[in-house]
C-alpha positions in Angstrom: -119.4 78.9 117.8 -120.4 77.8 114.1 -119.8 81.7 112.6 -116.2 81.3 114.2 -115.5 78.0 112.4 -117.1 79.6 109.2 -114.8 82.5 110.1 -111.7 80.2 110.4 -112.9 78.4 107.2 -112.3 81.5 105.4 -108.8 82.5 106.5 -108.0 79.1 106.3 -108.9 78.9 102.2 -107.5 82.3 101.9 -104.2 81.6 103.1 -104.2 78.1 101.3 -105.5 79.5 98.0 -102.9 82.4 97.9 -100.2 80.3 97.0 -100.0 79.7 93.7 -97.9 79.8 90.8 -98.1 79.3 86.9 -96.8 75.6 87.5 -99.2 74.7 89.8 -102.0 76.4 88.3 -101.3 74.4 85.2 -100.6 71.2 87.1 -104.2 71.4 89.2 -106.0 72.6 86.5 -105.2 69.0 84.5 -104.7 66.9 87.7 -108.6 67.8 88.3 -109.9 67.3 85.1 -111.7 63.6 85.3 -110.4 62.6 81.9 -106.8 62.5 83.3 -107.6 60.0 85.6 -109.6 57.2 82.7 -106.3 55.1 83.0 -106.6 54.9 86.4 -110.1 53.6 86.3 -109.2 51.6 83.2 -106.5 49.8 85.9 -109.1 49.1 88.8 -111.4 47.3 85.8 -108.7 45.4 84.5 -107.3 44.1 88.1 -111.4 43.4 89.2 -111.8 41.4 85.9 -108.2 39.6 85.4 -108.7 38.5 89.0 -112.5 37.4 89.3 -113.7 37.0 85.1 -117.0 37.7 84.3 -118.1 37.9 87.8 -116.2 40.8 88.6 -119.1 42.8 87.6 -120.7 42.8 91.2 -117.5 44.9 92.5 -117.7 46.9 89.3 -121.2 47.8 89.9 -120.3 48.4 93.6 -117.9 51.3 92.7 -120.4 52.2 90.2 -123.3 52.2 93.0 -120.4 54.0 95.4 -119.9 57.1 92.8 -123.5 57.7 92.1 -123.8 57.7 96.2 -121.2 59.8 96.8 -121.9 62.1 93.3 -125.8 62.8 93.9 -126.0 62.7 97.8 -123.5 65.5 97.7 -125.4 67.0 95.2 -128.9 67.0 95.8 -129.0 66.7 99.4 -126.2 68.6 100.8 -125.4 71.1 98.3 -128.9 71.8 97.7 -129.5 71.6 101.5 -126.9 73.6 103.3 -127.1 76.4 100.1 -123.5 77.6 101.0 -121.9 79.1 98.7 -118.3 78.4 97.4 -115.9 81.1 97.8 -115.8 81.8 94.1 -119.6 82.9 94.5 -119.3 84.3 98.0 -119.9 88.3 97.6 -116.7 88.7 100.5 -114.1 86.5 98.9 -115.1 86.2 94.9 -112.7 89.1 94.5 -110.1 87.5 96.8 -109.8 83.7 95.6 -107.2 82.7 93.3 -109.5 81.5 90.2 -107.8 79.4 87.1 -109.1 80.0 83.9 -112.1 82.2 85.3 -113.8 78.5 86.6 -116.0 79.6 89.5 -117.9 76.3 89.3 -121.8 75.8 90.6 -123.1 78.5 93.3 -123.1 75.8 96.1 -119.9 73.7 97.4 -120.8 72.5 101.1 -120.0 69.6 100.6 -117.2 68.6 97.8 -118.2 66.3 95.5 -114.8 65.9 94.2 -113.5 64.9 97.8 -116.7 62.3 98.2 -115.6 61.0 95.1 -111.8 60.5 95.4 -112.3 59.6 99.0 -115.1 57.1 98.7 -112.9 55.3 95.5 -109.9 55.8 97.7 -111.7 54.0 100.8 -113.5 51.2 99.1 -110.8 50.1 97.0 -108.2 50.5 100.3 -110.8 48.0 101.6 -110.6 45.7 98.8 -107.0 45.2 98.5 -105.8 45.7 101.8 -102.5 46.6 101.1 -100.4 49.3 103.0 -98.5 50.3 100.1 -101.7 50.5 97.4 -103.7 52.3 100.3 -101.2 54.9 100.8 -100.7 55.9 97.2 -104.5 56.3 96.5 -105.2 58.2 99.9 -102.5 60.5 98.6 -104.0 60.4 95.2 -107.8 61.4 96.9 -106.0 64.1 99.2 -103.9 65.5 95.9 -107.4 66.0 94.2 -109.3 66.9 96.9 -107.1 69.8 97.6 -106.7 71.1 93.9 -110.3 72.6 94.4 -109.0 74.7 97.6 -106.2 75.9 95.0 -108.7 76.4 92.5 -110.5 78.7 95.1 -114.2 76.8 94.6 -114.4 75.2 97.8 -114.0 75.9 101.4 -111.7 73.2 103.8 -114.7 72.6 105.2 -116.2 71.6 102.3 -113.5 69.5 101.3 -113.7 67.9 105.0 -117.6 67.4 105.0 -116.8 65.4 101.5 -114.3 63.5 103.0 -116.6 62.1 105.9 -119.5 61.7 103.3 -117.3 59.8 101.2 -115.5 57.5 104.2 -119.1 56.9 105.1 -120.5 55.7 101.8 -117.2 53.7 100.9 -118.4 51.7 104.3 -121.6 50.9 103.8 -121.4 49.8 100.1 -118.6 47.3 100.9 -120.7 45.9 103.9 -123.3 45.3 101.7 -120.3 44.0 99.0 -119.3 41.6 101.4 -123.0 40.4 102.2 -123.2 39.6 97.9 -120.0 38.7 96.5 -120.3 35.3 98.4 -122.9 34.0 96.4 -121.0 34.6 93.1 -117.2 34.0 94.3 -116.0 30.8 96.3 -114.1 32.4 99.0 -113.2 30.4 102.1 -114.0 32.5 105.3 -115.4 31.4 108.8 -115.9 35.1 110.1 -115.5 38.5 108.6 -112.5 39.1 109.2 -111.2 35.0 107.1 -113.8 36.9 104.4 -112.3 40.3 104.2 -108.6 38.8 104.3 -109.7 35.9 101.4 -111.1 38.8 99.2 -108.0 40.8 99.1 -105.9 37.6 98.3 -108.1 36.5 95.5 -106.7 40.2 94.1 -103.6 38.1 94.4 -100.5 41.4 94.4 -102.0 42.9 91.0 -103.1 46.0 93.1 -99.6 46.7 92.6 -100.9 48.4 88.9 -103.3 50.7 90.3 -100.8 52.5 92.3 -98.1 52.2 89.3 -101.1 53.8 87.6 -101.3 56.6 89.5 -97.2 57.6 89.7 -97.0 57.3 86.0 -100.4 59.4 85.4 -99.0 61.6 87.9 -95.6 62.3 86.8 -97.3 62.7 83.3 -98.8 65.7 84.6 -95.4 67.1 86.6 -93.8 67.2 83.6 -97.1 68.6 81.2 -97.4 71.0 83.2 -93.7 72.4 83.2 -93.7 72.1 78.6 -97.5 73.9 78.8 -95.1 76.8 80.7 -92.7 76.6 78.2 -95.2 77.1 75.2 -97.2 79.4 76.9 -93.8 81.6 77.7 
């Protein structure tokens, strides 16, 4: 059962990763680069801290607390645990994968610390806000970058799915233990958990609104870098 699902894993990254074209490869290859992405993180600070001063630290250290979760659990336990190697390493496929610039990455991938990442920020900060809108555009933002590393041929879907999960899971359990903190620093009417979770959003009043605005200007920054990096390349 589990060397069919590895099996499937396989022809499932290999018929993912074959499509590709100089476009893409130049749009993935900046779209996963964490630099990129500084304005995007610069937003989130600025909304936490315009909305909740000095005090906003607590959810700043939450995301903080989140990443190294997410970061060195995926890391150290899992990567280090499971030992699988990423196709880029793997002796059948090395030779197969569509690589950009050569990157092969680290020898282990299961599971993505990239997805962990993007999914965790993606699911605490959905939590957060609570808006449809906000929580669609940085879902699509998490999936975008998650799958760049299948494009980039160094990681499996698997990977990218046992990330995901990590990340979902993490995201949960730091905002429950948020929720059991922030009272004692902000003033937030709430009889339950639910009055709690829907008075925290609304103290974010609609300035969510910039995160997302964030990510389609950052992104269409990198649509059209990636079309003039063509150009000067040709």
């Amino acid at each position: 059962m589990i060397q069919s699902l590895l099996e499937l894993d396989k022809d499932i990254l290999l018929f993912l990763n074959s499509h590709f074209s100089a476009y893409w490869d130049n749009f993935f290859w900046m779209f996963t680069s964490k630099e990129v992405w500084v304005p995007l993180y610069l937003t989130i600070g600025y909304v936490i801290f315009k909305n909740h001063g000095f005090k906003g630290i607590i959810t700043l250290l939450s995301f903080v607390l989140l990443i190294i979760l997410c970061d060195q659990i995926s890391t150290n336990i899992f990567k280090e645990g499971f030992q699988r190697l990423r196709p880029s390493h793997d002796e059948d496929l090395k030779y197969l994968v569509h690589l950009i610039a050569g990157k092969r990455g680290g020898l282990y991938g299961f599971v993505s610390s990239h997805s962990a990442n993007s999914f965790g920020l993606a699911m605490f900060s959905s939590l957060l806000f609570r808006n449809k809108t906000y929580t669609f555009f940085i879902f699509t933002w998490a999936s975008i970058n998650a799958y760049s590393r299948i494009y980039m041929g160094v990681h499996f879907p698997g990977d990218i799915i046992g990330g995901f999960l990590l990340g979902i899971i993490l995201a949960l359990f730091v905002y429950e233990v948020y929720l059991r903190i922030i009272t004692r620093f902000i003033v937030i009417s709430h009889h339950n958990k639910r009055l709690l979770k829907s008075g925290l959003a609304e103290s974010f009043g609609k300035d969510e609104r910039l995160v997302f605005f964030a990510i389609i200007i950052t992104t269409g920054t990198l649509f059209l870098a990636a079309k003039v990096m063509m150009r000067l390349v040709a």
